[in-house]
C-alpha positions in Angstrom: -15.9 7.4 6.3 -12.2 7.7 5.1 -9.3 6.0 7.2 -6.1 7.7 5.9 -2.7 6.6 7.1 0.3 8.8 5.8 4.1 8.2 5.6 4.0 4.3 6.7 7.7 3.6 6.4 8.9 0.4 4.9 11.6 -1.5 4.1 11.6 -4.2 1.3 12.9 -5.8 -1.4 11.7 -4.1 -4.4 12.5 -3.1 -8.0 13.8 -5.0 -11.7 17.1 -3.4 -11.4 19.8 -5.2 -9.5 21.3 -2.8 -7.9 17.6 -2.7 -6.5 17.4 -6.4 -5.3 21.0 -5.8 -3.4 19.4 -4.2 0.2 16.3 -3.5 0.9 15.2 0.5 0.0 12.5 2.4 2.6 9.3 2.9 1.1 6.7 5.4 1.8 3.0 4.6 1.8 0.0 6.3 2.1 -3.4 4.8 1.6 -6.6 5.9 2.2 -9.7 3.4 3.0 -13.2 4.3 2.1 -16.1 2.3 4.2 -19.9 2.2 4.9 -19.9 3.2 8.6 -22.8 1.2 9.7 -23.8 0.3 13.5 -20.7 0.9 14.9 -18.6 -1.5 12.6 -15.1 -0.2 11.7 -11.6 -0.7 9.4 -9.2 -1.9 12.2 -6.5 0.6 10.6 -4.0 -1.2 12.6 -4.4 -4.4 10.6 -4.5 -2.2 7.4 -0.6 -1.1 8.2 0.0 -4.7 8.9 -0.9 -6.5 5.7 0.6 -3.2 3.9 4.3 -3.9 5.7 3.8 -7.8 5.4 2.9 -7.7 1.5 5.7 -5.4 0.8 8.1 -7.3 3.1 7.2 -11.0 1.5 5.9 -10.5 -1.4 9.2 -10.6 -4.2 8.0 -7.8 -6.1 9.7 -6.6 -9.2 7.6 -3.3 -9.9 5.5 -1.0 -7.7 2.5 -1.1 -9.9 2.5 -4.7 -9.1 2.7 -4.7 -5.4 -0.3 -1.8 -5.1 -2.3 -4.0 -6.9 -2.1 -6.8 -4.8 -2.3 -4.8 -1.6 -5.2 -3.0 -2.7 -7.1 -6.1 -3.8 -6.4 -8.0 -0.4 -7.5 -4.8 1.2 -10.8 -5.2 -0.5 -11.6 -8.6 0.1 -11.0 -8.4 3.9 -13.8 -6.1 4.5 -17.0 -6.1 2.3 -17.8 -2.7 3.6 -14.7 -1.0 1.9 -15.7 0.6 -1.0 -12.8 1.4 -2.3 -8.8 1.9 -1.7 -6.4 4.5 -2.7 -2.5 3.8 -2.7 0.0 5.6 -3.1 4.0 4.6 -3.0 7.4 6.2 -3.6 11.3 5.2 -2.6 12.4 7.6 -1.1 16.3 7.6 -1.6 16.0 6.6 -5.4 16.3 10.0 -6.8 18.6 12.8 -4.8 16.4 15.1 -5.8 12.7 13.8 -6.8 10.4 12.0 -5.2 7.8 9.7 -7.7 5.8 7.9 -6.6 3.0 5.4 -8.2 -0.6 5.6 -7.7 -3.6 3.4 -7.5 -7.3 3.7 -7.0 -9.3 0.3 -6.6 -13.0 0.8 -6.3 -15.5 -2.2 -4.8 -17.3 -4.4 -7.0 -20.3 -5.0 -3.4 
């Protein structure tokens, strides 16, 4: 089973640059969660979004790269049956005319 949440919105604290450290800039998320669906045991994708927006929101990072990794680790040690996590991020109102964004695919070591 895949969760997949799209478009989680965002604000935080995040970049090197300090024009980038002056307000916080809206960042858009999506992530998807792979599990073993067994006997009716789930991924509460509630408390997915949650630690996403809390981690972004408190966690003083300087890069992207840096704050996907993080999230996608904790994301895989809160539930032994996710097998493996795909992030992807992007601020939006960085570029007038691009959106980039960064991308990263953690995979279970269970």
């Amino acid at each position: 089973m895949t969760i997949e949440l799209r478009e989680l919105r965002v604000e935080a604290l995040i970049g090197v640059e300090e024009f980038e450290r002056q307000r916080p800039q809206v960042l858009s998320i999506d992530c998807d969660v792979e599990y073993d669906y067994k006997g009716g045991k789930h991924i509460d994708y509630v408390a997915v979004r949650e630690l996403i927006g809390y981690e972004l929101k408190n966690g003083k990072f300087g890069l992207l790269e840096d704050a996907l990794s993080a999230i996608a680790n904790k994301l895989l040690q809160i539930n032994t049956a996710i097998s493996s996590v795909r992030l992807s991020i992007c601020k939006i109102h960085l570029l007038p005319d691009t959106r980039v964004s960064i991308v990263v695919l953690r995979l279970s070591n269970n």
